[in-house]
C-alpha positions as CSV (number, residue, x, y, z in Angstrom):
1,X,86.8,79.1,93.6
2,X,88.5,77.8,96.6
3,X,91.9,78.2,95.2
4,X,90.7,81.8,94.7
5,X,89.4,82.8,98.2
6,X,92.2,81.2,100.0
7,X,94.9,82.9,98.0
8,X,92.6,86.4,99.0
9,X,92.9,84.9,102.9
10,X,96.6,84.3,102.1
11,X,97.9,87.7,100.5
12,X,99.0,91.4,102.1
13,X,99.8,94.6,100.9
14,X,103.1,96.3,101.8
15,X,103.0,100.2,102.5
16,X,104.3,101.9,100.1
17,X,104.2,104.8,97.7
18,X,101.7,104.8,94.7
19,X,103.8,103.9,91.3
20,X,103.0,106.6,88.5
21,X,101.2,105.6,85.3
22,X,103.8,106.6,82.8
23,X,103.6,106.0,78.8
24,X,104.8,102.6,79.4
25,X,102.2,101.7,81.9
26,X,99.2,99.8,79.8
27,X,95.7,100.2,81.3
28,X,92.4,99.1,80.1
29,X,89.4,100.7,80.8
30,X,86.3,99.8,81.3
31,X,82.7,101.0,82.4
32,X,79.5,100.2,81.3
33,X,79.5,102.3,77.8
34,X,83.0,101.9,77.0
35,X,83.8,102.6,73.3
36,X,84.7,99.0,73.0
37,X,81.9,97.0,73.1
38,X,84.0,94.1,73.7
39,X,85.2,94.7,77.3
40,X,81.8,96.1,79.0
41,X,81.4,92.8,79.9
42,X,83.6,93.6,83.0
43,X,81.3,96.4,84.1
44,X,78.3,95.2,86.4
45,X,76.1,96.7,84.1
46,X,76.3,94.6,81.5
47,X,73.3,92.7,80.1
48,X,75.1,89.2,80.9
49,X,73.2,86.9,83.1
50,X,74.8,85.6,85.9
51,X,74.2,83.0,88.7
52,X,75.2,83.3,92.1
53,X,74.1,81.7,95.4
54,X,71.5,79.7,93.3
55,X,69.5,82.5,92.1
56,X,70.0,83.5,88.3
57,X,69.8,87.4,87.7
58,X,69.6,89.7,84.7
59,X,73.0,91.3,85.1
60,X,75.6,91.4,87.6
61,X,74.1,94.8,89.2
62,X,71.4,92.4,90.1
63,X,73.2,90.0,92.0
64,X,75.3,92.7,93.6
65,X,72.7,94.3,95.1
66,X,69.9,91.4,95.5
67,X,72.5,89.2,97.2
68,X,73.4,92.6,99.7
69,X,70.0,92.3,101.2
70,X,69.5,88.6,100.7
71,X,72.6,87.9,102.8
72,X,72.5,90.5,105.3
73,X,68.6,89.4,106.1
74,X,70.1,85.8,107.0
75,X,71.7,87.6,110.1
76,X,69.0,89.4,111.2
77,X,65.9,89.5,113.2
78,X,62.9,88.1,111.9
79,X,61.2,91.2,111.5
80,X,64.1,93.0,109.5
81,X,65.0,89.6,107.6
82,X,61.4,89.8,106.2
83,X,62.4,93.9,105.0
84,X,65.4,92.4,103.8
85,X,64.2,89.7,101.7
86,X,61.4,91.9,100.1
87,X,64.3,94.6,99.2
88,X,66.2,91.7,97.5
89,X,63.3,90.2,95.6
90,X,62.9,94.4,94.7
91,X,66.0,94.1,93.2
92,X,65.5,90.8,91.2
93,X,62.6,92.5,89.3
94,X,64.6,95.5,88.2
95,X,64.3,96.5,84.9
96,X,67.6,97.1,84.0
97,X,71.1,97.6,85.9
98,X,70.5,101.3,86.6
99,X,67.3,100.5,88.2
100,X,68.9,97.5,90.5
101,X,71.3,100.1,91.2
102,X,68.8,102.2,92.3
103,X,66.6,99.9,94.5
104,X,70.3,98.7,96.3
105,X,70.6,102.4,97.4
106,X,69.7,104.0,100.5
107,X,67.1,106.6,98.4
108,X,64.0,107.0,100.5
109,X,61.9,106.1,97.2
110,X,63.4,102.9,95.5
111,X,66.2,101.9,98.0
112,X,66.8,100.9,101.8
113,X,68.8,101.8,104.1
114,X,71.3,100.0,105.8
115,X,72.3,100.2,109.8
116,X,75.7,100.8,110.7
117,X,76.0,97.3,111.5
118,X,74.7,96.0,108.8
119,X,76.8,98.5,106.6
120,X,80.2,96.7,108.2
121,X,78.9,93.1,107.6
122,X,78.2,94.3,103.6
123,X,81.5,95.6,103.4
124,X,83.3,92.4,104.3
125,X,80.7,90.6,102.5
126,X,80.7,92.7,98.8
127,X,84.5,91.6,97.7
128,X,83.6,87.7,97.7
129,X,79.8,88.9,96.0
130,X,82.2,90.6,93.5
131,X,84.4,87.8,93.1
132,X,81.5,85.0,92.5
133,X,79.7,87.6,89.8
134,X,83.4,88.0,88.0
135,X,84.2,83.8,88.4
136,X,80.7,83.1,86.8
137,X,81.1,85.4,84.1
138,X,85.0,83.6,83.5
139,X,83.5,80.6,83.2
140,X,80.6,81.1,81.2
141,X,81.3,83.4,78.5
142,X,84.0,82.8,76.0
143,X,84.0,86.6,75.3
144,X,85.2,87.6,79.0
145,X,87.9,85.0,78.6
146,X,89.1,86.7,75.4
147,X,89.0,90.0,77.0
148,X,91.4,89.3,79.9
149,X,93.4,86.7,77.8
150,X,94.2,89.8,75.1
151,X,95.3,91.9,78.2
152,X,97.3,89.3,80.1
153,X,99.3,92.5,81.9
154,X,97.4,95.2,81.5
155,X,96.3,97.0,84.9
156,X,92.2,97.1,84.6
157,X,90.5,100.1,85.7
158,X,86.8,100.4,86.1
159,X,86.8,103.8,85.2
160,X,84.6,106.3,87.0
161,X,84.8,110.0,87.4
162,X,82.8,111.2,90.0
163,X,83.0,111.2,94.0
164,X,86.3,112.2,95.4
165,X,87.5,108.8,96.5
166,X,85.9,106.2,94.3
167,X,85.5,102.6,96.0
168,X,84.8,100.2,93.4
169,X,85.9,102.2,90.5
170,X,88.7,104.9,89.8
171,X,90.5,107.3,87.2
172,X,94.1,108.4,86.8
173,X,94.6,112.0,87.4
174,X,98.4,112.7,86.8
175,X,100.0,109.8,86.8
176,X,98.1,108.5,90.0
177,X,95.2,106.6,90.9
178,X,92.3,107.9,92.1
179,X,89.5,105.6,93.9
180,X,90.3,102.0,95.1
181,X,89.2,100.6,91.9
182,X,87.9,97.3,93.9
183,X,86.3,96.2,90.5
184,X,89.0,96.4,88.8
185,X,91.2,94.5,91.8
186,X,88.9,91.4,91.5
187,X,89.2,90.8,87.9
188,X,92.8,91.5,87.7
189,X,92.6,88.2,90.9
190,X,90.6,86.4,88.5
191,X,92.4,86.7,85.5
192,X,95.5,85.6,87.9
193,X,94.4,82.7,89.3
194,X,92.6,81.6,86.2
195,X,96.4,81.4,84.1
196,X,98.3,79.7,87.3
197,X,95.5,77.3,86.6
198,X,95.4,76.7,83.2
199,X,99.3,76.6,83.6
200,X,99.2,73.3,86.1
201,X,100.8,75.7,88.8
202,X,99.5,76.4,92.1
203,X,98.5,80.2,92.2
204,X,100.3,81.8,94.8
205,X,101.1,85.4,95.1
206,X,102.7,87.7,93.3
207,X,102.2,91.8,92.0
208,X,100.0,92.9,89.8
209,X,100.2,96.0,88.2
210,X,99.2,98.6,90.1
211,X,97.8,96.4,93.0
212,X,99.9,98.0,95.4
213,X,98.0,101.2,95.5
214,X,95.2,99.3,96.9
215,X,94.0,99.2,100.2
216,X,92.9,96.5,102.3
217,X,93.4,93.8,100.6
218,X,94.5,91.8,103.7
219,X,91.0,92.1,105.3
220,X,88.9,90.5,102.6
221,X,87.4,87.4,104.8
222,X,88.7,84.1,103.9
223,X,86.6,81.9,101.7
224,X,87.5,78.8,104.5
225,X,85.1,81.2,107.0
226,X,82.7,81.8,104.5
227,X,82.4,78.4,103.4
228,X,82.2,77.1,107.0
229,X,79.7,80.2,107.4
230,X,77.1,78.6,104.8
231,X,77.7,75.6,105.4
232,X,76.3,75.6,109.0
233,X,73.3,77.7,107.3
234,X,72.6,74.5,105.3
235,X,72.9,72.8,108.2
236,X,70.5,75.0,109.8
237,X,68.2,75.0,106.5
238,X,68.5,78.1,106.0
């Protein structure tokens, strides 16, 4: 995990134009009812518990969501950290995926909004939420492994269709990308720096396919803040 974070700290993107997805470019797509049963466990939504921050939760939607309110409350007032907390707990006792989805939205019924402020924080916090959901699942279920270990090149697209510019999903729509496929962008990290490991190398970096049509990859915060970051929290007891 450290390896990880630090080669995230480490890495930048150079500007450049988007490559085209040609007949000799191989993607694998996934969502949550992919025709192939077998790689739905690299959508959110699938029913594979996962453990992150010491909590365990139903799926990775879950801990997504749960751990958006549940971190952003340890920043906050009193008052709001108790709103928060109760919106993450919410999230934990979703039925399904869908519904934890639902209750980590801003809809006046089931979800909460988010302050501008607190919308910034989320969106430097969410990429290293990602990554912990996709490391656990790595490391805990042999059938993830096999999925990324059968596509060892392949560029992985969490494929969605709708909204005009797609953040943690995407499509290809003549040739191009479409969305910033963040999703996608994680495991294609993990399933990196998982092979330099297994390899006895250090990971460093190197391109991925298609990883150069993503933006901002140079701003995900470095896992040496975040770690300092928690570790004055425990210090705290918080």
């Amino acid at each position: 995990m450290k390896i990880f974070f630090s080669q995230i700290k480490q890495e930048s993107v150079k500007s450049m134009s988007p490559p085209r997805y040609t007949s000799d470019r191989s993607v694998l797509k996934f969502f949550s009812r992919s025709k192939d049963a077998s790689v739905r466990i690299l959508s959110n939504f699938s029913k594979h518990r996962v453990s992150v921050s010491g909590f365990s939760y139903a799926s990775g939607e879950h801990a997504f969501q749960s751990e958006k309110f549940l971190r952003l409350a340890k920043d906050a007032t009193a008052e709001r950290s108790r709103v928060l907390t109760a919106q993450s707990d919410k999230v934990k006792l979703a039925e399904g995926p869908l519904e934890a989805k639902r209750c980590g939205g801003k809809s006046k019924a089931k979800g909460l909004l988010l302050t501008t402020e607190e919308q910034k924080k989320w969106g430097k916090e969410s990429m290293i939420v990602q990554a912990e959901i996709c490391n656990y699942k790595f490391n805990n279920y042999p059938e993830c492994r096999v999925v990324l270990e059968q596509h060892p090149t392949h560029y992985l697209l969490h494929q969605e269709n709708r909204g005009k510019e797609p953040v943690w999903g995407g499509r290809i729509k003549d040739g191009a990308l479409v969305g910033k496929n963040k999703l996608g962008v994680v495991w294609m990290k993990v399933r990196r720096m998982n092979k330099k490991k297994a390899s006895g190398r250090r990971p460093k970096a190197e391109p991925e396919a298609g990883r150069e049509m993503i933006p901002g990859i140079s701003t995900w915060p470095g896992y040496i803040l975040f770690k300092k970051k928690r570790e004055a929290e425990k210090a705290r007891g918080i």
